[in-house]
Each structure stands twice: as structure tokens, then as C-alpha cells.
C-alpha positions as CSV (number, residue, x, y, z in Angstrom):
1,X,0.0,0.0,0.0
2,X,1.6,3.3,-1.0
3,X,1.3,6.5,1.0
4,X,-0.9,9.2,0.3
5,X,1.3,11.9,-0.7
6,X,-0.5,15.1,1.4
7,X,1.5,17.3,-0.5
8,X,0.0,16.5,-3.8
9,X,-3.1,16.7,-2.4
10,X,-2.5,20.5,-1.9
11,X,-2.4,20.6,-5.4
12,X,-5.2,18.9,-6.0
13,X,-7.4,21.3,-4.4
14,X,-5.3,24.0,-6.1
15,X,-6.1,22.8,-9.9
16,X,-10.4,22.3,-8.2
17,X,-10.4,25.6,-7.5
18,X,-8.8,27.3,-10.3
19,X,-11.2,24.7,-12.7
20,X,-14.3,26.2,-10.6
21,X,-13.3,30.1,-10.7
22,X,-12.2,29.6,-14.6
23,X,-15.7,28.7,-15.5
24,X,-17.2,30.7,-12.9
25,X,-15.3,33.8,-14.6
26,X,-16.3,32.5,-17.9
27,X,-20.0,31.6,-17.7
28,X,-20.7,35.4,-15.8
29,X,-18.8,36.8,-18.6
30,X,-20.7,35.5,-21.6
31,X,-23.8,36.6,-19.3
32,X,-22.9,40.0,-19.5
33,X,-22.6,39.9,-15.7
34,X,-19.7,41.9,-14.0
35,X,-17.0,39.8,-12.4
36,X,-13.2,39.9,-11.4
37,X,-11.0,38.2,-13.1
38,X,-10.1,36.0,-10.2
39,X,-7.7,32.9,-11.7
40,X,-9.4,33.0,-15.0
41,X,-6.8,34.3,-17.8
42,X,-3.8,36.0,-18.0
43,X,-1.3,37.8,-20.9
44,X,-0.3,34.0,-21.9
45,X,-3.1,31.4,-20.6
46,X,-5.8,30.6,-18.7
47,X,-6.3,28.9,-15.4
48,X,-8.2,26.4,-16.9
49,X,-5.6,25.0,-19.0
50,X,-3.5,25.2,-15.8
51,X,-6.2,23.1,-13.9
52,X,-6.7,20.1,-16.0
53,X,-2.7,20.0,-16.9
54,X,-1.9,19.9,-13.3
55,X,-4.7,16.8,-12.8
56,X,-3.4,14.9,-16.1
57,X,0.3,15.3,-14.2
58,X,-1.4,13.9,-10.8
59,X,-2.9,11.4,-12.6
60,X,-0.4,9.8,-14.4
61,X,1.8,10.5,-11.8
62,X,0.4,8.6,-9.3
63,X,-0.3,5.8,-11.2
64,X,3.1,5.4,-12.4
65,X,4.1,5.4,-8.4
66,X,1.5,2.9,-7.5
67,X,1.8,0.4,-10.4
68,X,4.8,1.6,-12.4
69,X,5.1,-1.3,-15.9
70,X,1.7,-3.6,-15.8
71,X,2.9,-5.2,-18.8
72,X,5.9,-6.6,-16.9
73,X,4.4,-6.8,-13.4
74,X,5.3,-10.1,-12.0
75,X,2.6,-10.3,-9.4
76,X,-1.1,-11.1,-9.7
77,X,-2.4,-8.3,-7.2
78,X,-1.7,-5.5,-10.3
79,X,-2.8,-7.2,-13.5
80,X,-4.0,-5.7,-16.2
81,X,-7.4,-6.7,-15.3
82,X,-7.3,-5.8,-11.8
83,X,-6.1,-2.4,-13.2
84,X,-8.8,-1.7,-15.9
85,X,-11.0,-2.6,-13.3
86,X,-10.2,-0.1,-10.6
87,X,-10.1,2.4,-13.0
88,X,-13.7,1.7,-13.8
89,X,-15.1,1.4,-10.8
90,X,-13.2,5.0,-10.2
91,X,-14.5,6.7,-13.2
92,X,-18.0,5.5,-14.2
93,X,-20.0,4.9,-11.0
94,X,-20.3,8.7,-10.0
95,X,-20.2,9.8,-14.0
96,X,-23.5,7.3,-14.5
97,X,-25.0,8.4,-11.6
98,X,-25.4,12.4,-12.4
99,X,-25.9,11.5,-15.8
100,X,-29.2,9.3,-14.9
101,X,-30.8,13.6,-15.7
102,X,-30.2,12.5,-19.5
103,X,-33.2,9.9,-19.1
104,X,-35.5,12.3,-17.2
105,X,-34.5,15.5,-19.7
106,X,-35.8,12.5,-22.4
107,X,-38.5,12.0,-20.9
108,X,-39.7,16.0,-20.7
109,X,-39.0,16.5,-23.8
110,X,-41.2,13.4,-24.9
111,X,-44.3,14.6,-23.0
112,X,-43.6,18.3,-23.5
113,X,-43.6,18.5,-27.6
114,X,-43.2,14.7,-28.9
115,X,-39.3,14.6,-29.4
116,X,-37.6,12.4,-27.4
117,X,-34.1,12.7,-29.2
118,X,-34.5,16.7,-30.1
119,X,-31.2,17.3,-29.3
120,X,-29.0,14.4,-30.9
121,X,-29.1,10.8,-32.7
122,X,-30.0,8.6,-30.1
123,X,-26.7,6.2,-30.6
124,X,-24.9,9.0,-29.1
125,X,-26.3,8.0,-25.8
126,X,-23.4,5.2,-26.4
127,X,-21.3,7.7,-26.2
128,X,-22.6,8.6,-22.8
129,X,-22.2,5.2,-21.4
130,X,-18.7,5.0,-21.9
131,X,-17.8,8.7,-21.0
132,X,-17.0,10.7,-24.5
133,X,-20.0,12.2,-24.9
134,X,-18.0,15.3,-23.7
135,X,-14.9,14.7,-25.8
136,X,-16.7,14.7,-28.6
137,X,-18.6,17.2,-28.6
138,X,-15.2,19.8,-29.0
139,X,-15.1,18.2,-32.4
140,X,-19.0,19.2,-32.9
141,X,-20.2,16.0,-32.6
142,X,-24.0,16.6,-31.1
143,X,-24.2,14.4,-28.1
144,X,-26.4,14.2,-24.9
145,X,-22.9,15.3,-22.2
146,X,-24.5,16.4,-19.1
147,X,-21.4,16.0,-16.5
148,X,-17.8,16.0,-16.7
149,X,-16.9,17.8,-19.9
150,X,-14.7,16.7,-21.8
151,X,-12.3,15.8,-18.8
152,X,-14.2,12.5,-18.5
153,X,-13.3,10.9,-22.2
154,X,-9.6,11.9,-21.7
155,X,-8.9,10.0,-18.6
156,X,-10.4,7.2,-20.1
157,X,-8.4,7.5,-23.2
158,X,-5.2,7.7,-21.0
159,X,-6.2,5.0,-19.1
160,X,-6.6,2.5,-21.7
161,X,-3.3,3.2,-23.1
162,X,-1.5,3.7,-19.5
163,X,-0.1,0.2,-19.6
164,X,1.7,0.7,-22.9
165,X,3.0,4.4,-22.1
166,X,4.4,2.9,-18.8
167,X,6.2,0.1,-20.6
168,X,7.8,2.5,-23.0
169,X,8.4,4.9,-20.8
170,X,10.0,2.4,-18.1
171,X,12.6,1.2,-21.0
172,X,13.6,4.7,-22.2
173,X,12.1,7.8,-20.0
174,X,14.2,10.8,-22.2
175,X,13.3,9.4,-25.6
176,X,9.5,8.8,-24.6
177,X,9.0,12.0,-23.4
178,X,11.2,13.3,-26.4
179,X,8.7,11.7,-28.8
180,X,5.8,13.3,-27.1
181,X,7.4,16.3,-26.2
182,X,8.4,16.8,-30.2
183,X,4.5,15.3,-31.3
184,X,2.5,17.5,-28.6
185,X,4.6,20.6,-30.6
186,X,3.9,19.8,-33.7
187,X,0.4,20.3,-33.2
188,X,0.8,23.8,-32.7
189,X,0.6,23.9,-36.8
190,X,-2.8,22.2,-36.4
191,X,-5.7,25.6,-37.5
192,X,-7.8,25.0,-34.4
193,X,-9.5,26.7,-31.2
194,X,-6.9,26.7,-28.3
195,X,-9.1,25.0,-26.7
196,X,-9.4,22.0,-28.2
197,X,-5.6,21.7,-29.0
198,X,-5.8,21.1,-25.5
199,X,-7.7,18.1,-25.4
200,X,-5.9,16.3,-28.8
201,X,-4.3,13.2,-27.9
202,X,-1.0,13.9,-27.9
203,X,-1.3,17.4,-25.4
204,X,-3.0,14.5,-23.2
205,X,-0.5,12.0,-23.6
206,X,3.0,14.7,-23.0
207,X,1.1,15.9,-20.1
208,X,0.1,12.2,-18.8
209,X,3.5,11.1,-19.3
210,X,5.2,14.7,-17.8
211,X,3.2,13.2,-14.7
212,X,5.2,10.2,-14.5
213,X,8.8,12.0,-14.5
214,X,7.6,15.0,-11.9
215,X,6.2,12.6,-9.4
216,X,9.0,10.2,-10.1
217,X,11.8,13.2,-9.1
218,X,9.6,14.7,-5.8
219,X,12.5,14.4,-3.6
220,X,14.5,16.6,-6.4
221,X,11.8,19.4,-6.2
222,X,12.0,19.8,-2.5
223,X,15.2,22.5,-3.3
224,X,14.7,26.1,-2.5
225,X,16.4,27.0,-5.5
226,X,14.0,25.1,-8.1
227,X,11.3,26.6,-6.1
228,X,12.4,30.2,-6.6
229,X,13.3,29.8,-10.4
230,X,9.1,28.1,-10.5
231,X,8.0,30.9,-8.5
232,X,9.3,33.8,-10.6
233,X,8.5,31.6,-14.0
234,X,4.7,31.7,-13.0
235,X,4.7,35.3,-12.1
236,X,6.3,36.2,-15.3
237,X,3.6,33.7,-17.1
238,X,0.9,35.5,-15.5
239,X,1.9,39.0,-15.7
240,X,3.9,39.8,-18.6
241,X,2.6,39.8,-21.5
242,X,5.0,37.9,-24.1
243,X,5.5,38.9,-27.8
244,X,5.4,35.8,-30.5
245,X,3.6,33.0,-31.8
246,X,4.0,30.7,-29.1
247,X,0.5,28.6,-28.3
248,X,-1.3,29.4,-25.2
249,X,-1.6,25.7,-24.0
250,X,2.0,25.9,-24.2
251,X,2.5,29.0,-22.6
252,X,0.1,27.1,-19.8
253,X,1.8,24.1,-19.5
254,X,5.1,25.7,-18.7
255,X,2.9,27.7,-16.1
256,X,1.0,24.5,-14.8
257,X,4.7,22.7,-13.8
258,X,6.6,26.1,-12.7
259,X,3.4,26.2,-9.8
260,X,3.6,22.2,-9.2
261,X,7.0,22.4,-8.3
262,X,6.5,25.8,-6.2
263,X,3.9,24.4,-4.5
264,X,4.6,21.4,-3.9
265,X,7.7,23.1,-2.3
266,X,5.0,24.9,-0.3
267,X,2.8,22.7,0.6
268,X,4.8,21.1,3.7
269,X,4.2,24.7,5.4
270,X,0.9,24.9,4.6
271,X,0.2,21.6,6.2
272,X,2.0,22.1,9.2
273,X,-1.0,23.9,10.1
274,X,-3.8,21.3,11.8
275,X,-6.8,23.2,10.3
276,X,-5.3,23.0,6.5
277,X,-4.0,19.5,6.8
278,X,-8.0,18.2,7.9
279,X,-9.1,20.3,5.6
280,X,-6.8,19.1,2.3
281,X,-7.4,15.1,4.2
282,X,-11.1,15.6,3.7
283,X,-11.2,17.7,0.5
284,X,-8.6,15.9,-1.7
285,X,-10.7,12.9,-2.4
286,X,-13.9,15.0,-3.8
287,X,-11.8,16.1,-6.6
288,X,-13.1,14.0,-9.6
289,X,-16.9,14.5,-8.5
290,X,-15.6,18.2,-8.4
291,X,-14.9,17.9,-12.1
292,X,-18.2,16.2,-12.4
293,X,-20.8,18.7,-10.8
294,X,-18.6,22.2,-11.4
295,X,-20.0,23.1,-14.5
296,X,-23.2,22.3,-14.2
297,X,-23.6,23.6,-10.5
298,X,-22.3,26.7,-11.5
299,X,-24.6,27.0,-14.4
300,X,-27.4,26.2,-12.5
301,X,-26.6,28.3,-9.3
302,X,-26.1,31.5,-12.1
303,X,-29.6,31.0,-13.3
304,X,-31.1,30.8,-10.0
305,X,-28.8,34.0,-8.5
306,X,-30.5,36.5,-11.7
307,X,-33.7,35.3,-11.1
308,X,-33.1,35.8,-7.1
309,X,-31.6,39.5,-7.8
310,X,-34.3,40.4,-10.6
311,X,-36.8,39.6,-7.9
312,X,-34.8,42.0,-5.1
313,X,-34.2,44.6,-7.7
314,X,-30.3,44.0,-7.3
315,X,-27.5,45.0,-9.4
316,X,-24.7,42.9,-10.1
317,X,-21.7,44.0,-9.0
318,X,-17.8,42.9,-8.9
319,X,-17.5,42.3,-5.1
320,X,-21.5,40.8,-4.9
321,X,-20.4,37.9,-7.2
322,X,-17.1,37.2,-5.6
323,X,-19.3,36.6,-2.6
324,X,-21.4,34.2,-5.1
325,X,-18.3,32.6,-6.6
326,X,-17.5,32.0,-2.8
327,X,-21.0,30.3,-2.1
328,X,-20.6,28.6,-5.5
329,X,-17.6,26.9,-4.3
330,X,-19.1,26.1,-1.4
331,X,-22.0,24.6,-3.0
332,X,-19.7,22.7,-5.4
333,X,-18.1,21.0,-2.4
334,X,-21.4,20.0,-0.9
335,X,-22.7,18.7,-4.5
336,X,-19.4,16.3,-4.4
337,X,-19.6,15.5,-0.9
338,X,-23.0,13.8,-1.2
339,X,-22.1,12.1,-5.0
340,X,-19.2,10.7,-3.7
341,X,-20.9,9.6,-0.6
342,X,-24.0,7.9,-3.2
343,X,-21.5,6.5,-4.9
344,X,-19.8,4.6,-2.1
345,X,-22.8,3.0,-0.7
346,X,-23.9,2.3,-4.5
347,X,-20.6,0.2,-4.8
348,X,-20.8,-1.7,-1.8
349,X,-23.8,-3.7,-3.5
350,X,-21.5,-4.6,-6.0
């Protein structure tokens, strides 16, 4: 059994809460509603880029730490099978649970003008079974994705082909990461959205793999030195605006490992205090229903807020919704809380 790494969990709780505010910033904005620009872009990227990068390196990371080559492993307890079906039960109990709305949203629209399927073929619900209804959809593909974004189809795509990247990678670190490093770059020549360069498989895979050599090295991050040089790389990132051609996912990726490495530096401080180490012990393990119920809770919560300050005669103001972004997150939390609690007792009947 390996140890939870606390300091990692830090992290994770840093990449929920820049996920939340950057679509917090982003949904009020498209509203026309005033809000700060609290973690949501900068000269060079956006948090959200920064988020998900920092989860793909967690992810990979970790695995990587807890079952390194499964093609080679020589014991039974971490076979492929074994694997694939943790990663399951991880990924699609919680994901099949919020999206049991897509039967009931069929339903209304059945009864309410005739149409069950109004908004896609119904074979994309397929799509929705196995968690890419969200993936696809960047490449305009209309599907029924209620949950999860497009977050959900990646992790399954990089779980499917962890056992192979960790074989490769095991045999020859530099050149793997070379390959992906040279094939994520490449991409750059792709026309498309910034967006969805993000998600293409390769970004995934660099940033997957990036995972594996960061969390390998975390006794070689703990220097004050590296920590300083990360530090004043992010600041720069995030406050100076930089001249050329250079992608913004790149741009963020630099930014997403400059603040892992500063704060996972950090983080030991921050949990010497007992009221931030309970809090990261019970936050920490919310963070994929996080990913889940964010978007949609904050959606949701924006539509009820208008119609709540249209009622009051309310204006909306910069510092009003930083106080709802606050009760937003709070919301979010609570919204996780009781999935991942439903989805606990759900699995014990299996």
C-alpha cells in the first residue's frame, strides 16, 4: 500500500479551485454579468488550462508510483485486469449516476412537444455510457454530455493506453518524453481553437507522461532553489505579456509545472497547520466528483442568482459575485460531498 502523498493533495485542491473560478469567470462573462478576473486568464493562458494540466500530471503521476510497468508486473495483485477494473469502478459509478438527468431531460422533452431525441441521434447516448460524450462534442459532434466535460473521455483514453505508455516509458524515460514532447509541438501547426488543441491526444498523452517524471523526481523538487526559479516563471507567465507566436496551452503548460513544483515546495508549510491538513485530508478525495458537478452547478446556481436578484431589484456588481463565486464553491463542495458519498454505498452492493 503506497502512501498518500499530502503534498500532492494541496495541489489537488489547487487545480479544483482554479477549474471552478475559470468557468465561474467565464460563464458570468458571456452573461454580461460583472466579475473579477479571479484565476481566470492572463497575458499568456488561462487557469483552466493550468487546472486540468496539473490533474493529467497527478494522474499519471500517481499511477506510475502505485503500479509503475503492468505489462511486466510479475505479481497477480496489479494485472492488467485488476487495473482496468479499478479504474472503472473509479471513473463510471459517480459519472453514470449524475448523468441518470439524461433519461429524465428524455423524458420531458417526450411529453412536452413529442421529441424524445430533439437534441441528438440517439446512438450517441453510447457515447454517454462509456464517457465521451463530452470529448466529442469539442469536435462538434452533437451528443447528450450532461457532467464531466470533456475531462471524463480523456482519462479514459489515457487510461486505456497507461499500460503501454508505462512500458515504453519504463525502458527509455528521455526518448519517450522526447517523442511526445516533439509530437504535442507539432500540433501547434494544427488551425484549431486553443481550446481544443488542448484536449488532442497527444497534449494529453505529454502531459500524462510529464506526470510520471515530476512525481518520479519529488525528492528533487524539495530545493529552495528550483522553487524560486518556478515561482518567478509563473509570475512572469501570469503577468507579462510575451511577444510571438508561441500557443497558449503551451505557454500554460510551462505555467502549470513552474506552480507544481512551487507548491509542492510549499505545501509542507501549509500543512504544518492542523486546520489545513484536515481540511486538504477531507477535500482531496472530492476532486473528480468536483470535475463532475462544477460546470453544471455553477450554471445552474447562475440562473437561480439573476432570477433571485431580478426579484430583489439587485444589481450585479464585482464584489456581490465574488461573494457568489465564494457560495458557489461552497455549493460545489457540498454537491461532491453527497455524489461521492451515493457512490460509495452504491458500490458496496456490487
Amino acid at each position: 500500500m503506497i502512501k498518500r502523498i499530502q503534498e500532492l493533495d494541496v495541489l489537488r485542491i489547487l487545480a479544483m479551485l482554479f477549474v471552478i473560478t475559470y468557468h465561474f469567470a467565464v460563464e458570468y462573462g458571456f452573461a454580461g454579468i460583472p466579475v473579477m478576473n479571479l484565476f481566470c486568464t492572463t497575458p499568456n493562458y488561462d487557469f483552466g488550462n493550468v487546472a486540468v494540466t496539473i490533474f493529467l500530471i497527478l494522474s499519471g503521476g500517481l499511477l506510475y508510483k502505485k503500479y509503475g510497468d503492468l505489462l511486466n508486473a510479475p505479481s497477480k495483485e496489479i494485472s492488467l485486469q485488476r487495473f482496468y477494473k479499478k479504474r472503472a469502478l473509479a471513473i463510471y459509478p459517480p459519472f453514470w449516476i449524475l448523468s441518470l438527468y439524461i433519461p429524465f431531460s428524455l423524458l420531458r422533452h417526450a411529453l412536452t412537444d413529442g421529441n424524445t431525441f430533439a437534441l441528438a441521434h440517439p446512438l450517441t447516448l453510447l457515447l454517454t455510457l462509456i464517457g465521451f460524450d463530452g470529448y466529442v462534442k469539442l469536435y462538434g459532434v452533437s451528443t447528450y454530455a450532461f457532467c464531466g466535460d470533456w475531462f471524463v473521455g480523456a482519462i479514459v483514453f489515457l487510461y486505456l493506453l497507461y499500460p503501454l505508455l508505462a512500458k515504453v516509458y519504463r525502458k527509455a524515460p528521455i526518448v519517450t518524453l522526447s517523442v511526445l514532447t516533439v509530437l504535442y509541438a507539432l500540433q501547434f501547426w494544427i488551425p484549431a481553437p486553443n481550446f481544443l488543441l488542448s484536449a488532442y491526444p497527444f497534449t494529453l498523452l505529454f502531459k500524462f507522461c510529464l506526470g510520471f517524471a515530476l512525481v518520479e523526481n519529488l525528492e528533487k523538487l524539495r530545493s529552495s532553489r528550483t522553487a524560486i526559479i518556478s515561482a518567478i516563471v509563473f509570475i512572469v507567465l501570469s503577468f507579462i505579456d510575451i511577444p510571438g507566436s508561441l500557443n497558449t496551452d503551451c505557454f500554460g503548460t510551462i505555467a502549470a509545472i513552474a506552480l507544481f513544483v512551487f507548491g509542492f515546495y510549499l505545501a509542507p508549510s501549509l500543512l504544518r497547520n492542523k486546520a489545513v491538513g484536515t481540511s486538504v485530508q477531507k477535500i482531496a478525495p472530492l476532486s473528480y466528483c468536483v470535475f463532475l458537478v462544477q460546470h453544471v452547478a455553477i450554471l445552474w446556481s447562475q440562473a437561480a442568482y439573476i432570477q433571485l436578484f431580478a426579484k430583489l431589484h439587485l444589481r450585479f456588481t464585482e464584489w456581490n459575485v465574488a461573494a457568489l463565486l465564494a457560495v458557489t464553491i461552497l455549493l460545489i463542495l457540498l454537491i461532491a460531498y453527497l455524489l461521492n458519498k451515493v457512490t460509495r454505498k452504491a458500490l458496496t452492493f456490487l
